[in-house]
N, C-alpha and C positions, 0 to 999 in steps of 0.2 A: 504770313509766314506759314509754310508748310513741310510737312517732312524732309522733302525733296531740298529745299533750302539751308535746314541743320546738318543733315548725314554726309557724312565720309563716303568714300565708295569703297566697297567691302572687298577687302584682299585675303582670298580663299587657299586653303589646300583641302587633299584628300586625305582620309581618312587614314591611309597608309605611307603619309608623308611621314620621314621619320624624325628626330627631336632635331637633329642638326639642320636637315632643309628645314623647320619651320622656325628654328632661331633664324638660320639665315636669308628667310623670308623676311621674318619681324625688323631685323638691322636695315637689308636692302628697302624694303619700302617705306620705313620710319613709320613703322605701328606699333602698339603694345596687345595687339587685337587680331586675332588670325580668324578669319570663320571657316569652319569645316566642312565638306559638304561629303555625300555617299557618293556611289558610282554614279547612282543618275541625278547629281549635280543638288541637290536636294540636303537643304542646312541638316547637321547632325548633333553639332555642337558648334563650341569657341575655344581657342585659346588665347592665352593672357598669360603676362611675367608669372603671375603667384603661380600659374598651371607647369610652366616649365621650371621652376625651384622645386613645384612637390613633386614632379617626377624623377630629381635626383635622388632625393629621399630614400632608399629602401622602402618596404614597407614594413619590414620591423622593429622599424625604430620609431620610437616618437619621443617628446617632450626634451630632455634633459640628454637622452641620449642623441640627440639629434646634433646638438653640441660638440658633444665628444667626438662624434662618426666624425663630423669634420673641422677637426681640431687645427691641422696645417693644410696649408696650401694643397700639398700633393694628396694629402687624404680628399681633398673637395676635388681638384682636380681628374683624381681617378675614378668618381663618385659621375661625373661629371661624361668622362668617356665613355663608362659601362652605357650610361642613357643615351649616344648618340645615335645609336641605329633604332630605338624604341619607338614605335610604329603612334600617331597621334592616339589613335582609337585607344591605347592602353590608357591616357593620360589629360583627353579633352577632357572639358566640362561641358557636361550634357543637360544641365539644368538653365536651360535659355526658353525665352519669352520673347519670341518676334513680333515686330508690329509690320505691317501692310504699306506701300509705299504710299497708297491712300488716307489709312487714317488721319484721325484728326489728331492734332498735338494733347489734346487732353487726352487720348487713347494712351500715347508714348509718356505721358507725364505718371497716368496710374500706373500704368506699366512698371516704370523703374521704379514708384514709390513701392508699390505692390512684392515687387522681387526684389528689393532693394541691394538695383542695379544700377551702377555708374554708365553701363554699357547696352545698347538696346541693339540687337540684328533689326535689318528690316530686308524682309522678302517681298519676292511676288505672288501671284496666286497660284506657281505651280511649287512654293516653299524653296526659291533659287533666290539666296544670298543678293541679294542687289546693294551694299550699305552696311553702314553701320551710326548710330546716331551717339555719340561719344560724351562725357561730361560736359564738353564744350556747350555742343548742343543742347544738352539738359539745364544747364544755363542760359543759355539766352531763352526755351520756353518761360523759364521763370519771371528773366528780365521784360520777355513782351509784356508781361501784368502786369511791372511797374511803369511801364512808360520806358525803361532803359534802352538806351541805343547804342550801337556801337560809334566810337568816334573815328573818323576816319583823317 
């Protein structure tokens, strides 16, 4: 088993994709997982559900107020529209740990233990999104150590 064997193929936008093309990125391709990349194609970050929840958010709100902000429907809803045009770069997560479409599975296993990530990018050697290695994946590393297989 090798990387190339676990990973998803990595469905990208740009960094000035705005909140509404990358939910409707996320729906049209069936991912929870966008990776970003800059102008010259080059990972930046990721996005993920919990990423586009906290960009409804204001940002001066937290805890208990976060509740109240949206108490009905139309309060979330209009919480909701203000974020649609919001550019990814306000609102990615820039704290990713890529692995090499090379590596070895023990690399992508400390990997997610290490950053303790459900989700691993995996580039090439010019840092170009090729992938993504998902929990799935993260499982069945595990599962080769017991012997498990998949049944088909």
């Amino acid at each position: 088993m090798e990387v190339k064997d676990i990973m998803k193929p990595a469905v990208v936008v740009g960094e000035e994709a705005s909140f509404r093309e990358s939910l409707a990125k996320m729906i049209s391709d069936k991912t929870n997982t966008l990776l970003v990349v800059n102008n010259d194609g080059e990972l930046s970050g990721e996005i993920c559900v919990s990423d586009l929840l906290d960009a409804i958010v204001p940002e001066y709100l937290d805890g208990d107020n976060i509740a109240a902000n949206f108490a009905t429907e139309e309060m979330f809803e209009e919480a909701v529209r203000d974020t649609e045009e919001k550019q990814v770069s306000y609102f990615m997560s820039t704290d990713i740990s890529p692995v090499k479409l090379h590596d070895g599975l023990m690399a992508v296993a400390a990997t997610a233990i290490a950053n303790q990530k459900a989700r691993i990018p995996v580039v090439d050697d010019n840092n170009h999104p090729i992938g993504v290695i998902s929990r799935q994946g993260l499982k069945h590393i595990i599962a080769k150590f017991l012997g498990i297989s998949e049944s088909k």
